[in-house]
N, C-alpha and C positions, 0 to 999 in steps of 0.2 A: 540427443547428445548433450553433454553437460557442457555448460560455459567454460570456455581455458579463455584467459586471461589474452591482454592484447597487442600488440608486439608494437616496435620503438616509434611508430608514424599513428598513432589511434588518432581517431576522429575529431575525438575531444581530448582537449588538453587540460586531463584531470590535477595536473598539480597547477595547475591556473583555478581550477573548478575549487578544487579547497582554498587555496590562498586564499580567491575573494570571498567566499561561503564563510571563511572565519574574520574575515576584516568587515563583512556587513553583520555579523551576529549583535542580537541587541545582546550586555550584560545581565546575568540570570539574577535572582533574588540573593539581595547578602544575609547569610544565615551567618550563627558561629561555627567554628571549626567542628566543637564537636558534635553539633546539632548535624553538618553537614555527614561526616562521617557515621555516624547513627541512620542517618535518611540511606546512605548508603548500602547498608550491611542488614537493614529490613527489607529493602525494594530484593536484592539478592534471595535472602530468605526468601520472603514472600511469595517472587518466581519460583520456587521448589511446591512449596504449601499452595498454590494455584492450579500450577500443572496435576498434582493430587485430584483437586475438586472435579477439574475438566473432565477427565479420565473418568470418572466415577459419575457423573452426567452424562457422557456423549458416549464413551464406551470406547474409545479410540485411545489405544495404548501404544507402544512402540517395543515396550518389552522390557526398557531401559528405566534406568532409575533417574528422576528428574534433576537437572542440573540449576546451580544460582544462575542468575541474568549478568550478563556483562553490563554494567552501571559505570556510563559515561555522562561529561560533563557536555554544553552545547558544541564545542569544539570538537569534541570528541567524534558528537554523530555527523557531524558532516564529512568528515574524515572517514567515517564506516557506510555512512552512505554512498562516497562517490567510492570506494573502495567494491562494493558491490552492484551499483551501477555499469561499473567499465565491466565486468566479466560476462554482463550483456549486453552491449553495444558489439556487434560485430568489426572488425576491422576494417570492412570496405562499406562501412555504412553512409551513404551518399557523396561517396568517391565519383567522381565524373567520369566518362568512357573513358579508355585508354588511362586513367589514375591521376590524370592531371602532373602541373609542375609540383616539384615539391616545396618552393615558395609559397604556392597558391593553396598546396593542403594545411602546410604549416599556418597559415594566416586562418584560415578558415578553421582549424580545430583553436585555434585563440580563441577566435570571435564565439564561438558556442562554449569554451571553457568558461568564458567570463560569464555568458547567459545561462548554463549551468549553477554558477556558483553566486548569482544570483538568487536563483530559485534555492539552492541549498540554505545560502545566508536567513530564505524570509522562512522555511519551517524548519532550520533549527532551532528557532525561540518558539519555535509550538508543536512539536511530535515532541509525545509523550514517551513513548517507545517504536518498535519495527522488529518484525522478525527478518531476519537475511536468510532466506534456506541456502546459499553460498557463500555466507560468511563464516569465520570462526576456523580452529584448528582441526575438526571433525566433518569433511564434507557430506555425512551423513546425518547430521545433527545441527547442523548452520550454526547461527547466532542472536541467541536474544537480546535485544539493544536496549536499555531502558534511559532517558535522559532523567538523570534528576531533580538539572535546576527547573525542568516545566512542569515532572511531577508536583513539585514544591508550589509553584506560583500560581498553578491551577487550584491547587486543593486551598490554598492562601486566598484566590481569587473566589472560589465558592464559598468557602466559610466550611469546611466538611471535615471530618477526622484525617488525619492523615496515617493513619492505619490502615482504615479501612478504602480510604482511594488508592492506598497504594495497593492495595490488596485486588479492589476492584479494575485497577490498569493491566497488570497482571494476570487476571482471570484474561481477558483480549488476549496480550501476546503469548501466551503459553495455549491456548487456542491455534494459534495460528503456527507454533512450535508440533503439536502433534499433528496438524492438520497435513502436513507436512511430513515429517517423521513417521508417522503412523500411518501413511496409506503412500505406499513404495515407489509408485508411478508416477506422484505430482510432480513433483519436483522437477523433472525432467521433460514431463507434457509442461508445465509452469513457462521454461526454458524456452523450450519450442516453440510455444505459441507466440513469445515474446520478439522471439528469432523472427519468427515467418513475419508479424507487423512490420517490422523494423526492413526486413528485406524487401517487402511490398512498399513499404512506404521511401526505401534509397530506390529502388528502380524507378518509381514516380519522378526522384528528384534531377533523373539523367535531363528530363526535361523541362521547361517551364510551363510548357503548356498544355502539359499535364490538369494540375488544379488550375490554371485560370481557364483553361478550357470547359472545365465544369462550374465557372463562376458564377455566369450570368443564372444558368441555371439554379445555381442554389441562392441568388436574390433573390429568383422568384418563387422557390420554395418559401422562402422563410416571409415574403408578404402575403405569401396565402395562408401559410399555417401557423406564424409564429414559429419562435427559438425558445425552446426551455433550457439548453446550457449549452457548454463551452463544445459539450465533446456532438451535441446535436451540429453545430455547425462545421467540427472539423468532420462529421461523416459525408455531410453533403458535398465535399471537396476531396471527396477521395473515389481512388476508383473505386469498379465491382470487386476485387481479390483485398483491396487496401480493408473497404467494409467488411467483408467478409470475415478477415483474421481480427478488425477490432470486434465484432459483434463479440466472436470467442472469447476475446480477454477479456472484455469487459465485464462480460455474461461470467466468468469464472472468477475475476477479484469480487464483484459485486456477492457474489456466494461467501467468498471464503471471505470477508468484513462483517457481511449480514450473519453470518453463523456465529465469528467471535462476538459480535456486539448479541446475539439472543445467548449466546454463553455467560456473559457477565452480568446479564441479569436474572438469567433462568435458575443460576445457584442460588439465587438467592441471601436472605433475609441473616439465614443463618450463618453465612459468610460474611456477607458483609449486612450488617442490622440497617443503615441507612440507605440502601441503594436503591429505594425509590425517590429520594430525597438529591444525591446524588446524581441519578436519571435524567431530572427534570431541571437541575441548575445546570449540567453540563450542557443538555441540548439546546438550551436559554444562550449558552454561550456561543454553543457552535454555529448560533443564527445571528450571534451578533456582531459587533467592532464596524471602526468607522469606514466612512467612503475609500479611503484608498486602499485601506484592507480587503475589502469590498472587491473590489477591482482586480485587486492581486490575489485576491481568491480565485476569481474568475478565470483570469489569463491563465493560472497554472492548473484547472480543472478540480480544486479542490471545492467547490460547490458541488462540481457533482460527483465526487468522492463520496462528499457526506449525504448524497439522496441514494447512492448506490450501500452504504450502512444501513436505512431506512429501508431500501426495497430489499436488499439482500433480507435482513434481519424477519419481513415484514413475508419470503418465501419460505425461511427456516422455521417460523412459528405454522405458518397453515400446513406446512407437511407434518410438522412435528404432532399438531392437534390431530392430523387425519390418518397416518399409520405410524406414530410412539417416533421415538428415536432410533428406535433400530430400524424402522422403514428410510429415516429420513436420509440413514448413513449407506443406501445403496446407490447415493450421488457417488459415494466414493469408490465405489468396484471398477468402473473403467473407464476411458473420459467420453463415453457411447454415456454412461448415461450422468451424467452431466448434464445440469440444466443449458437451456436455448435461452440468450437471451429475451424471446418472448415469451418462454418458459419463465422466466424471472416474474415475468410481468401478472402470470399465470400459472399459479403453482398447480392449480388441478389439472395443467395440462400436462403437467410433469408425472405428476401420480399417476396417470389414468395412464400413460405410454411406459413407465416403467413397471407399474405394482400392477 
């Protein structure tokens, strides 16, 4: 079922969510006006001239003729973020039995609007772009988001052409445009899976002892085994159905990252001439910044966003080597064959149970 939009009581209190998301945004790079408007009307372009190359790689068409990128400013994407955000949050998403006071919900979608737009305010000054498969005036076509001002300050901060990075950000989101587009069912299993987390994860919140109930246990997981990231510890605090439906999302963003990120560098030399040079200061980057960046990398899971790019990336190269691109694109026929997140881990165990 697709997302409808959320009625006068949502969970979170999205126009609190952007207010604070634009009052914590750091200010973008001051270019000149026309320098800015130029950075504009190429990124646009470029999304068109991208979507081309993708197509002609992966094989994945939609049938349609490629569209510019919608190019906003940092305010902008926080505004289309939470904007597509709410269309997934279900309405009774950890409402208490019987619905609670409406004092008590009103207070409580504050309190998470503010920790919302928290998180919005710290990656609007760092998302390059995002595709929305539920945003835009075509809900079969979503919306490509590009930020300018981080295109700018990244490519500023690398030292790199800004042609060719914008060209090279581009190949990613228009990936993630046909990925979508071109294969009919995502978008809606996309929905679903995100639906079912979220409803596993309000039924857990009827009570609290729920996850503390499974606390101790997972201290003592994590002295035996060690914690490699954020989402390792929230699985051990979750039920059997809560794991369950993240294994899925997980197992299926970490695909659909890992594929745009082997797309943008698979075109290639001839696309863009510096994009091994490019490659190597990006991912310099994406390991570094200071302690408290650090930190709030952490808390909001984007550490392991960026190991889920690497292993994604890292299962669409061994398939691609072992049966070409048109094997690799029988991920996309149904979501039966969809990789397993230990399938991720193990792409030949993908091949050998589908091909």
């Amino acid at each position: 079922m697709s997302p409808t939009a959320t009625t006068a009581t949502p969970p979170i209190d999205w126009d609190l969510a952007v207010s604070t998301g634009h009052r914590l945004l750091r200010p973008g790079p001051v270019v000149p006006r026309a320098e800015a408007e130029a950075t504009v009307q190429r990124l646009r372009e470029q999304a068109v001239a991208a979507e081309a190359h993708v197509r002609a790689l992966t094989g994945l068409d939609d049938g349609r003729a490629p569209e510019p990128a919608h190019v906003v400013d940092r305010p902008g994407w926080v505004s289309s973020a939470a904007a597509g955000l709410r269309l997934l949050v279900p309405d009774d998403f950890g409402e208490p039995p019987g619905g609670g006071s409406g004092a008590a919900r009103r207070f409580a979608a504050r309190t998470a609007g503010v920790q919302a737009g928290v998180a919005l305010g710290f990656l609007g000054s760092r998302v390059l772009g995002q595709y929305d498969p539920f945003g835009g005036d075509d809900p079969d076509r979503g919306r490509l988001v590009l930020v300018a001002p981080n295109v700018v300050a990244v490519q500023q901060a690398l030292q790199v052409s800004a042609d060719e990075f914008g060209m090279w950000v581009c190949l990613h989101e228009a990936t993630h445009r046909l990925q979508f587009s071109a294969v009919p069912w995502l978008r809606d299993h996309f929905a679903a899976e995100i639906r079912e987390f979220l409803v596993a994860a309000s039924a857990d919140l009827d009570t609290v002892l729920g996850p503390l109930g499974r606390l101790p246990a997972a201290l003592r997981t994590v002295r035996r085994d060690g914690l490699s990231d954020t989402i390792g510890l929230i699985s051990l605090l979750q039920s059997p159905e809560q794991r369950a439906a993240m294994d899925r999302l997980v197992a299926l963003a970490t695909l659909l990252e890992g594929h745009a990120d082997h797309v943008m560098d698979a075109v290639g030399p001839s696309v863009v001439p510096s994009v091994a040079t490019i490659r190597r200061k990006f991912t310099a980057r994406r390991q570094g910044g200071g302690l408290a960046d650090r930190v709030l990398r952490a808390l909001l899971g984007i550490d392991a966003k960026l190991r889920q790019y690497a292993e994604g990336a890292a299962f669409t190269r061994h398939v691609v080597d072992a049966v070409g691109m048109r094997g690799f694109n029988d991920v996309w026929t149904s979501p039966e064959t969809l990789p397993t997140r230990a399938e991720i881990a193990d792409p030949s165990a993908w091949v050998r149970r589908v091909h």
